[in-house]
N, C-alpha and C positions, 0 to 999 in steps of 0.2 A: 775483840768486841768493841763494836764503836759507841762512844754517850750520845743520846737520844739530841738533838735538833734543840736547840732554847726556840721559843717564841719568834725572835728576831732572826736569828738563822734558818727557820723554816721561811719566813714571809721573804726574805732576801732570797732562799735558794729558790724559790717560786719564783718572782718576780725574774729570776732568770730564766727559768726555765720556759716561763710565757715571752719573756724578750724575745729568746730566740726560736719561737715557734711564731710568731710576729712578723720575724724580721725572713723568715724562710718565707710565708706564706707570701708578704706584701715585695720580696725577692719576685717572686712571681710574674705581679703585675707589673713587673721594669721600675723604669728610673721614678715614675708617678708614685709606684705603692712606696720605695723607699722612701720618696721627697717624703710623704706622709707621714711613714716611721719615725724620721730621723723629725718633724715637726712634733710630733708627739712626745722624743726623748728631752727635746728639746724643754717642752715645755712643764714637765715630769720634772728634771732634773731643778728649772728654775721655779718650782711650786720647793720643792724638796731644799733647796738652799736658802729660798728666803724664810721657811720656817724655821733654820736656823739659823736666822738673825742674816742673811746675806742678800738685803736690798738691793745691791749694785745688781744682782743677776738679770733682774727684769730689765733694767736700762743697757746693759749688754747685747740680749736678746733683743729688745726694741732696735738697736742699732744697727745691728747683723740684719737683720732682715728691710729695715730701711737703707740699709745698703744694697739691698739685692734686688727691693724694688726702684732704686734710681738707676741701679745696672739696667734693668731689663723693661723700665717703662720706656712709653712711645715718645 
């Protein structure tokens, strides 16, 4: 018999379980729905770390992606 889910283990086994019904659907629409995805995990993840106390993450992020628009501007 398995213990009942805590509060946090339910909202984490959701949050997976929507990830990857996400990550199937935006599968879908090719390499664009992923770009979105992975822009969305992206920014999840660094809301998620700077509340716990991990400021660098938004200037990481900012970096990574100003690199990617010096890659691929005109």
């Amino acid at each position: 018999m398995s213990k009942p889910m805590t509060k946090a283990e339910r909202r984490a086994y959701n949050r997976r379980q929507h990830a990857q019904q996400r990550q199937q659907d935006q599968a879908g629409r090719g390499p664009r729905g992923l770009a979105e995805l992975w822009w969305d995990q992206a920014r999840a993840v660094a809301h998620d770390r700077a509340a716990a106390g991990d400021e660098r993450v938004w200037s990481d992020l900012a970096l990574t992606l100003n690199n990617f628009c010096d890659r691929y501007s005109a």
